[in-house]
N, CA and C atoms as an extended XYZ file, in Angstrom:
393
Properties=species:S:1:pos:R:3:atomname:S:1:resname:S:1:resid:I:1 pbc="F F F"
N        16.482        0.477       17.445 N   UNK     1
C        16.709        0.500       16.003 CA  UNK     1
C        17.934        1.367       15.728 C   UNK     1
N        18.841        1.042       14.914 N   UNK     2
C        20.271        1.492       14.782 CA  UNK     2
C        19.724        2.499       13.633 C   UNK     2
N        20.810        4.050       13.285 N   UNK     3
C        20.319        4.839       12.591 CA  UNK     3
C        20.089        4.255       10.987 C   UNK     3
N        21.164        3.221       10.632 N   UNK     4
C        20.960        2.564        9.395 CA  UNK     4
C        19.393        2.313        8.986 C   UNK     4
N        19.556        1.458       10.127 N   UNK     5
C        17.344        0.571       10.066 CA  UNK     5
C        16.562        1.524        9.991 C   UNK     5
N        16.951        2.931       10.447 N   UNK     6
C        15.717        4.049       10.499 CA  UNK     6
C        16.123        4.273        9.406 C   UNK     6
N        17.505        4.840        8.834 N   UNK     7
C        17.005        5.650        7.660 CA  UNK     7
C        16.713        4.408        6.618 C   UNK     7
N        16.946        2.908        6.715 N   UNK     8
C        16.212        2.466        5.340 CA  UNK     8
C        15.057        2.198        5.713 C   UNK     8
N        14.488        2.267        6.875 N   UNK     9
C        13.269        2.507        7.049 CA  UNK     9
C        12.311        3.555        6.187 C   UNK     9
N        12.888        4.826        6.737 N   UNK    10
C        12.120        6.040        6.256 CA  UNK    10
C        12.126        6.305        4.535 C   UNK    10
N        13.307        5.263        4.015 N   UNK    11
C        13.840        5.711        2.800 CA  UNK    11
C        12.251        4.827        1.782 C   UNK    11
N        12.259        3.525        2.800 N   UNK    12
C        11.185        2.485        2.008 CA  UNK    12
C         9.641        2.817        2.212 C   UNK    12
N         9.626        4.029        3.087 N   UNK    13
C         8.065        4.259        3.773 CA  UNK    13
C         7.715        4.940        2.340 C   UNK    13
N         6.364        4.441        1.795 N   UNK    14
C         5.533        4.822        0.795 CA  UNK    14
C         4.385        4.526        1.093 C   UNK    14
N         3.370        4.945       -0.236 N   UNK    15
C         1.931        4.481       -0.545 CA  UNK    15
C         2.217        4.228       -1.558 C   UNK    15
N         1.773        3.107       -2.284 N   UNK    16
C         1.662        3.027       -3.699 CA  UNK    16
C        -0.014        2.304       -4.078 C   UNK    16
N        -0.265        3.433       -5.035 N   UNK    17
C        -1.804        3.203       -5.844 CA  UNK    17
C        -1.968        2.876       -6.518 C   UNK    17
N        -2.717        1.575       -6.681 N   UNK    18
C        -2.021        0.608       -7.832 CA  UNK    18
C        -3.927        0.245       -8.305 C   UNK    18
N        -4.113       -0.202       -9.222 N   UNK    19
C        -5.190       -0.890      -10.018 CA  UNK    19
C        -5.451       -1.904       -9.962 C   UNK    19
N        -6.226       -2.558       -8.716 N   UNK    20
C        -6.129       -4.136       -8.420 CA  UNK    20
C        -7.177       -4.274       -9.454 C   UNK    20
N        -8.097       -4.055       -9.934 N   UNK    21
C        -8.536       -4.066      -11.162 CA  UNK    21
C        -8.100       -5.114      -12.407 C   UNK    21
N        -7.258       -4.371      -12.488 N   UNK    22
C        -6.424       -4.763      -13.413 CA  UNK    22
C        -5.120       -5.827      -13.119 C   UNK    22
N        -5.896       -7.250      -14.193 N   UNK    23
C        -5.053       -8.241      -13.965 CA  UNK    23
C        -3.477       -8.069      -14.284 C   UNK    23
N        -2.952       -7.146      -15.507 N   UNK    24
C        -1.393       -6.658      -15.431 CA  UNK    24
C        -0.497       -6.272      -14.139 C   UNK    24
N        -1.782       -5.021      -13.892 N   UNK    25
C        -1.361       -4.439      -12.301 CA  UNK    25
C        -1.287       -5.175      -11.210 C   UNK    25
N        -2.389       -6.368      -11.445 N   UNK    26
C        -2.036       -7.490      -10.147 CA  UNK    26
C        -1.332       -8.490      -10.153 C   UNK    26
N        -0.747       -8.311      -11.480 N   UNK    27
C         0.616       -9.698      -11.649 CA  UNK    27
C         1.825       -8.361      -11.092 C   UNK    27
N         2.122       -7.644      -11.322 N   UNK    28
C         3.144       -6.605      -11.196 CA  UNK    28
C         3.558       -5.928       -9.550 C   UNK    28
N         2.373       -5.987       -9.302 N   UNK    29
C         2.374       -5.455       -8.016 CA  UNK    29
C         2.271       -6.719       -6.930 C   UNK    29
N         2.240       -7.562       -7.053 N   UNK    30
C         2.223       -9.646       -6.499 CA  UNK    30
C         3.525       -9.549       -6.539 C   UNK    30
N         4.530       -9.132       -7.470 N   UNK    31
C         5.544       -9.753       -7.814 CA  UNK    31
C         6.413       -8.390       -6.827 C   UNK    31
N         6.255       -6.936       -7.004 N   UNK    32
C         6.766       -6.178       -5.385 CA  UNK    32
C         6.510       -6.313       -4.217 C   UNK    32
N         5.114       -6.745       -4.090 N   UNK    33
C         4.709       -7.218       -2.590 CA  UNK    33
C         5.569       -8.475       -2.012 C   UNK    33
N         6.005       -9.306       -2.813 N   UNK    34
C         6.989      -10.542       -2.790 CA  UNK    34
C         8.771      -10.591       -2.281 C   UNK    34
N         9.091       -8.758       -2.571 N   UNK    35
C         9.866       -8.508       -2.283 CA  UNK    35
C        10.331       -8.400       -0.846 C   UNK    35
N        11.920       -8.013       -0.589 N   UNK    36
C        11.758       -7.664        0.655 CA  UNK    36
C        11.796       -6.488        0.984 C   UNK    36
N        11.567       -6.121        2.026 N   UNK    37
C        10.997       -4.194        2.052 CA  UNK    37
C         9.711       -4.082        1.942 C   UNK    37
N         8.895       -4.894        1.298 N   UNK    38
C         7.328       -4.934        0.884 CA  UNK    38
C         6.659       -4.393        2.102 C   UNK    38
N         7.020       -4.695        2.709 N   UNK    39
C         6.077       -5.122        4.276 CA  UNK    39
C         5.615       -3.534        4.919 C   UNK    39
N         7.114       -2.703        4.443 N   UNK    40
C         7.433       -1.647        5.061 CA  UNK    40
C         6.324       -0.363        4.286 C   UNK    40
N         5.869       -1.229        2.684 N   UNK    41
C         5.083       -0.475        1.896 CA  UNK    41
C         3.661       -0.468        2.299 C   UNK    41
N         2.763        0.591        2.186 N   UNK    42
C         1.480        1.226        2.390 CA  UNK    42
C         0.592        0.616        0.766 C   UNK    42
N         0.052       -0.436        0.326 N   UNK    43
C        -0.239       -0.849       -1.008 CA  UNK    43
C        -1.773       -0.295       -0.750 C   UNK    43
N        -2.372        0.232       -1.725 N   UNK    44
C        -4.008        1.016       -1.591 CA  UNK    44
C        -4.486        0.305       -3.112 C   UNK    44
N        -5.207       -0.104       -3.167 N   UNK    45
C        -6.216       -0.716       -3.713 CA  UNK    45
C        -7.130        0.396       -4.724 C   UNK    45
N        -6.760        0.861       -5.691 N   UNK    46
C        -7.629        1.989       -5.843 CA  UNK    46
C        -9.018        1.881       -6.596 C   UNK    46
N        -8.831        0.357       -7.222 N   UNK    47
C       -10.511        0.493       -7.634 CA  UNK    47
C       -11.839        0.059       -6.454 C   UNK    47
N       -10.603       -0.132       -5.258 N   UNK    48
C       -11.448       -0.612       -4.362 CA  UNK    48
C       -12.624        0.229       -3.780 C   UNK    48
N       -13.788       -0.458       -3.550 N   UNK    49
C       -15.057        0.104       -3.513 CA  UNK    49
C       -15.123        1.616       -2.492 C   UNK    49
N       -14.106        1.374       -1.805 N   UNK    50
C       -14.471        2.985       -0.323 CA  UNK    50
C       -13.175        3.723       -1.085 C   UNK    50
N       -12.536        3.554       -2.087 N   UNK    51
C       -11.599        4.152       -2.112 CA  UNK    51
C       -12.059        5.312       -2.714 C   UNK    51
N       -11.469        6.563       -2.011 N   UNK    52
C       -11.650        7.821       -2.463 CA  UNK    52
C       -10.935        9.404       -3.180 C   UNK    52
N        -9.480        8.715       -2.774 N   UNK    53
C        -8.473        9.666       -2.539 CA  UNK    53
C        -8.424       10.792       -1.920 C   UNK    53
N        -7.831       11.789       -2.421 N   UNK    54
C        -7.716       12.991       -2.148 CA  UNK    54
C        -6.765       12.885       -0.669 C   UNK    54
N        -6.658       13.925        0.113 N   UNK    55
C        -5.543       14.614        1.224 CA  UNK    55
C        -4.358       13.705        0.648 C   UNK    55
N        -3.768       14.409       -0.107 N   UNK    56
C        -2.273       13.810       -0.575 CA  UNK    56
C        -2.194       12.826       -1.385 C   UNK    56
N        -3.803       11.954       -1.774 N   UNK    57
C        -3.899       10.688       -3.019 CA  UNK    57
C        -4.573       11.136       -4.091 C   UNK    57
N        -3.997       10.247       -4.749 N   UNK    58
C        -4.729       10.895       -6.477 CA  UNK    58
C        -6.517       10.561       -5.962 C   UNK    58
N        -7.021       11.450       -6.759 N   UNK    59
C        -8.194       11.024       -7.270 CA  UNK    59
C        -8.711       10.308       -7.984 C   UNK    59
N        -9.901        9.593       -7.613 N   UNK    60
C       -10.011        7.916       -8.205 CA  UNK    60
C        -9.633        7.724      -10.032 C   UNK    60
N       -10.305        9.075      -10.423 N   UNK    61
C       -10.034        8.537      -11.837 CA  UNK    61
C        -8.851        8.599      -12.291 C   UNK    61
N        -7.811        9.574      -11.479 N   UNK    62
C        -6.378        9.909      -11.796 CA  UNK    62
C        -5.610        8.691      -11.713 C   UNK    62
N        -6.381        7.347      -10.759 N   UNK    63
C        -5.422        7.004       -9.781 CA  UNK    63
C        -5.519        5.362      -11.365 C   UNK    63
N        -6.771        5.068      -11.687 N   UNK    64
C        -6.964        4.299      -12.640 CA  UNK    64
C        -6.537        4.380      -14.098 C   UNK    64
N        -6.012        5.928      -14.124 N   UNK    65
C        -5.119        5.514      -15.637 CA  UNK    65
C        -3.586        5.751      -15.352 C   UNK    65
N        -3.133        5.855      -14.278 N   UNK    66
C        -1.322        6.171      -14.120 CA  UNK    66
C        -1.656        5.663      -12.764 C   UNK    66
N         0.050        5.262      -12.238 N   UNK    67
C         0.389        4.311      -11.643 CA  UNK    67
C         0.685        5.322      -10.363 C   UNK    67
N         0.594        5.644       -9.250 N   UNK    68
C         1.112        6.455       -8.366 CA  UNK    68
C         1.895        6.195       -7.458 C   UNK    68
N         2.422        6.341       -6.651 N   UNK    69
C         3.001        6.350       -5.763 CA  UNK    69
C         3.333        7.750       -4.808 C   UNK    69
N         3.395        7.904       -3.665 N   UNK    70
C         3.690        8.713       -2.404 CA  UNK    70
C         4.888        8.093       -1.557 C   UNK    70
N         5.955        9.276       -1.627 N   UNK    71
C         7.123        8.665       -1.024 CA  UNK    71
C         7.181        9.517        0.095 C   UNK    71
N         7.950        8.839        0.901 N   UNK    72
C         8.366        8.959        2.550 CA  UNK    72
C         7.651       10.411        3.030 C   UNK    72
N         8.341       11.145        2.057 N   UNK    73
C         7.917       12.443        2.204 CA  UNK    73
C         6.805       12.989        2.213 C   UNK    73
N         5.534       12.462        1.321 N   UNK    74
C         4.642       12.648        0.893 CA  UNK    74
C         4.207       13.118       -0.061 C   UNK    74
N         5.579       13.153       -0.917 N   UNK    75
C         4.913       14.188       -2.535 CA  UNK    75
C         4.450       13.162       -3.213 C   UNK    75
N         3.589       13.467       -3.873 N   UNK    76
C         3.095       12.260       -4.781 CA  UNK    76
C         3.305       11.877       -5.970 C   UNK    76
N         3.909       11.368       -7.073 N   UNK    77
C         4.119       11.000       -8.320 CA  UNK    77
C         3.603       10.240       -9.206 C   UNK    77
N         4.053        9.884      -10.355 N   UNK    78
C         3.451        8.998      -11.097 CA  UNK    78
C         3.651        8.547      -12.371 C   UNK    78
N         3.552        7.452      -12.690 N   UNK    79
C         4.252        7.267      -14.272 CA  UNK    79
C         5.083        6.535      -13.645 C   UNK    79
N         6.546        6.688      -14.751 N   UNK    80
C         7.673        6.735      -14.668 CA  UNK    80
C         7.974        6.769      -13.690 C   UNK    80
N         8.138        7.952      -12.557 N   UNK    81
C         8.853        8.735      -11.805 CA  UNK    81
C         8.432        7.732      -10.176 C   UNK    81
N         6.947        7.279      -10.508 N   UNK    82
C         6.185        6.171       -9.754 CA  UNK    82
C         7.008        5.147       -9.406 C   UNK    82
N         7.075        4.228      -10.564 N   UNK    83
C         7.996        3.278      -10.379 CA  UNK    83
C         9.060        3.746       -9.835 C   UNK    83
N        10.199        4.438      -10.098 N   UNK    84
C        11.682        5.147       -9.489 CA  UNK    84
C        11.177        5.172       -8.369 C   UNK    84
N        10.125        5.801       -7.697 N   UNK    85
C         9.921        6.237       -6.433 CA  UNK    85
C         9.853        4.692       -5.465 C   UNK    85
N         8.779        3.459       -6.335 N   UNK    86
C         8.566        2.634       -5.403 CA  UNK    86
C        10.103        1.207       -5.818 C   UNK    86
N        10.824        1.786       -6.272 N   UNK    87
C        12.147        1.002       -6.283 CA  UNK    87
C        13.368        1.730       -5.879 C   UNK    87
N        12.930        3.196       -5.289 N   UNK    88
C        13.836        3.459       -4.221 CA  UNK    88
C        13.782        2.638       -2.872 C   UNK    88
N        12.640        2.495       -2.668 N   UNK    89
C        11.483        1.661       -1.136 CA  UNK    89
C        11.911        0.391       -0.738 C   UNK    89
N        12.528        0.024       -1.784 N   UNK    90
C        12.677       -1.459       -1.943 CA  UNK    90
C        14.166       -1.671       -2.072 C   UNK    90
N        14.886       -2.420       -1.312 N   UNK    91
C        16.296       -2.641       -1.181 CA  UNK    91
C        16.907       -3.180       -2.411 C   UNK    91
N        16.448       -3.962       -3.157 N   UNK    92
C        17.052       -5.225       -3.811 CA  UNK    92
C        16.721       -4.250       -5.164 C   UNK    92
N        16.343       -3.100       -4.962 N   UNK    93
C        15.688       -2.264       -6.524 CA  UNK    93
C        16.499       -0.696       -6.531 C   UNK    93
N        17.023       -0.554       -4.762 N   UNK    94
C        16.635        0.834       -4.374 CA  UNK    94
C        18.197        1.222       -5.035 C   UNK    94
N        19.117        0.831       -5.879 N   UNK    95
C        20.070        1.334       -6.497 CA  UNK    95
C        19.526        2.289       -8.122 C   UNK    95
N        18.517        1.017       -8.451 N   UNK    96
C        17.858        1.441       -9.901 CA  UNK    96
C        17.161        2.433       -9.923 C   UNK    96
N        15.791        2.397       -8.518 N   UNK    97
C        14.934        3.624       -8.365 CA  UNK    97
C        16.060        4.584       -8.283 C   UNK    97
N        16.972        5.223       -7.609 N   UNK    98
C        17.864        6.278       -7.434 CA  UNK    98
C        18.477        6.537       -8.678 C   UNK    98
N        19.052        5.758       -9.779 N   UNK    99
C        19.548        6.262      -10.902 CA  UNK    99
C        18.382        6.653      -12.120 C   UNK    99
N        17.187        6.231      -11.710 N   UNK   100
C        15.982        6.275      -12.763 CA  UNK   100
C        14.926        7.455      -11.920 C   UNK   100
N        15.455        8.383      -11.122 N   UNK   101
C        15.242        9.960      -10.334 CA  UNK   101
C        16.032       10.767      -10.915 C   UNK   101
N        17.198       10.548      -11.479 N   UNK   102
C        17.925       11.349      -12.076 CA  UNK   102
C        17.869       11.448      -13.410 C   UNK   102
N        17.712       12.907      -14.185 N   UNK   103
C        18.113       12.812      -15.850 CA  UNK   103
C        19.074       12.631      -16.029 C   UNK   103
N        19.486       11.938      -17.365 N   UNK   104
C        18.751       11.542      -18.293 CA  UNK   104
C        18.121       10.630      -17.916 C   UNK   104
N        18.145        9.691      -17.278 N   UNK   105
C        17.415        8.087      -16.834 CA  UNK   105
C        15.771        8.486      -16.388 C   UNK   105
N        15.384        9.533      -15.775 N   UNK   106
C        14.324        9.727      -15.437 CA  UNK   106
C        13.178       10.669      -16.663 C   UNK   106
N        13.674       11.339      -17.957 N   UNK   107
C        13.181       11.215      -18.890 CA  UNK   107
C        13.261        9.854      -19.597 C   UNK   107
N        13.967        9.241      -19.693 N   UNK   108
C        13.932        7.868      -20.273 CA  UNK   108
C        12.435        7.357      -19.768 C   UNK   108
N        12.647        7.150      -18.646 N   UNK   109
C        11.538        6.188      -17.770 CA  UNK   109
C        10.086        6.845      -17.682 C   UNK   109
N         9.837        8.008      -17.842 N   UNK   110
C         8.940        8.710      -18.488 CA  UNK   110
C         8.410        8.147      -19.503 C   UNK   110
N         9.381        8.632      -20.464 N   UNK   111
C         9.069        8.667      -21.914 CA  UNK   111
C         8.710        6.937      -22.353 C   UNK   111
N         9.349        5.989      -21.577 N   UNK   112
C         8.668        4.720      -21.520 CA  UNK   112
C         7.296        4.700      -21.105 C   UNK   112
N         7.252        5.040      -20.350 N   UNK   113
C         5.860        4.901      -19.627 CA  UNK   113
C         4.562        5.667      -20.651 C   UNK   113
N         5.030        6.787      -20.989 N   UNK   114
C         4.155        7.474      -22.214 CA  UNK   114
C         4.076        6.242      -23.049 C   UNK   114
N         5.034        5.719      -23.587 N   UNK   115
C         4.947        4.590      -24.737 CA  UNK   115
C         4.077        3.303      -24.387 C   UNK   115
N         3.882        2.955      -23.382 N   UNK   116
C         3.290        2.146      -22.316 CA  UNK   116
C         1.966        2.004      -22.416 C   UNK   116
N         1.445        3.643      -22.181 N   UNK   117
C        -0.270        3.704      -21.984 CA  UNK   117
C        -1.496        3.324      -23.194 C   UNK   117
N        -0.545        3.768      -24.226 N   UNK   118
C        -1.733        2.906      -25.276 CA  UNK   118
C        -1.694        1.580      -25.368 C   UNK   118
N        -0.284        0.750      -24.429 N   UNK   119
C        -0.471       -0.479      -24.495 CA  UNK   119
C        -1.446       -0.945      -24.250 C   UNK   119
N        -1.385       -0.809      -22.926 N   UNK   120
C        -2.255       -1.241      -21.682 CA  UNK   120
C        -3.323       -1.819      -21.824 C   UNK   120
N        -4.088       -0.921      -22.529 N   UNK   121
C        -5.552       -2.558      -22.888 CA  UNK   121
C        -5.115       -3.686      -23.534 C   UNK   121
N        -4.532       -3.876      -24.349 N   UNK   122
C        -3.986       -4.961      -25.338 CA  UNK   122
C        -3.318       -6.001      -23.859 C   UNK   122
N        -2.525       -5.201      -23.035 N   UNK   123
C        -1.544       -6.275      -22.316 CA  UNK   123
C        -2.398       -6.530      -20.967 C   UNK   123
N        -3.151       -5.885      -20.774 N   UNK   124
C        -4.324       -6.328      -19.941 CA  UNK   124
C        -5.449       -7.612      -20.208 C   UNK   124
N        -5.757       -7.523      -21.576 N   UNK   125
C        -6.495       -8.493      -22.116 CA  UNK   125
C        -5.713       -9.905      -22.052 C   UNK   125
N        -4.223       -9.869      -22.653 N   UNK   126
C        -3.450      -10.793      -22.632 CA  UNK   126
C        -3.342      -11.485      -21.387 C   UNK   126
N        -2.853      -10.464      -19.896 N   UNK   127
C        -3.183      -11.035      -18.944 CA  UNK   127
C        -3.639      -11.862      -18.160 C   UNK   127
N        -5.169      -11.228      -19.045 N   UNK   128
C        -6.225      -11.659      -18.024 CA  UNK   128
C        -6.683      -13.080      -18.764 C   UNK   128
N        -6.342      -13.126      -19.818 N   UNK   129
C        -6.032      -14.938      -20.276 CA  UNK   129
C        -5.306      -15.644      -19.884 C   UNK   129
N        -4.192      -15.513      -18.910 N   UNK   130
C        -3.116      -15.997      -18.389 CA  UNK   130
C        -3.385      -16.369      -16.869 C   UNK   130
N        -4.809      -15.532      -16.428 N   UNK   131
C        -5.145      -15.391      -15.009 CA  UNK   131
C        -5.787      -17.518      -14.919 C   UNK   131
């Protein structure tokens, strides 16, 4: 493996904790797994029945109202900063995740995501009529 392939290797290594639950979250997260780089991603299931978190993962109820993600490194995030993290991971994204890590762009993407959460039942319901 040439040092390039390692470091976009190491750059795309994540976990991301996502709400298969939830039909939004499983149109959204279908549509990154689709990507390329996907393969290289760790995807966790968090309403899934053994799922437990903790050593470095959110905790179950943390993990069901915000979006998480764990990058290469292992710090863990979420929200906003989530997404940035899992579109650094991803080649065809990993220009956007890197400018949406930095302020101002990374209060932006925050402050979206705050705007976001009272959506969420409404665009979940919609969804899940679409399923």
């Amino acid at each position: 493996m040439t040092g390039k392939e390692m470091e976009a290797r190491t750059e795309g290594a994540c976990r991301v904790y996502y709400d298969g639950s939830c039909p939004l979250c499983r149109r959204e997260i279908g549509f990154y797994r689709r990507r390329e780089g996907a393969e290289e991603i760790e995807w966790i299931d968090v309403s899934a029945e053994d799922y437990r978190g903790g050593e470095g993962a959110p905790e179950p109820d943390a993990a069901m109202k915000r979006f998480h993600v764990a990058g290469a490194d292992g710090k863990l995030v979420s929200g906003g900063a989530a997404f940035a993290q899992l579109w650094t991971a991803l080649p065809g994204f990993r220009a956007a995740g890197r400018l949406f890590l930095m302020p101002p762009f990374s209060w932006a993407i925050a402050f979206g995501y705050r705007l976001f959460l009272p959506l969420r039942p409404l665009l979940q319901k919609l969804a899940a009529k679409g399923e």
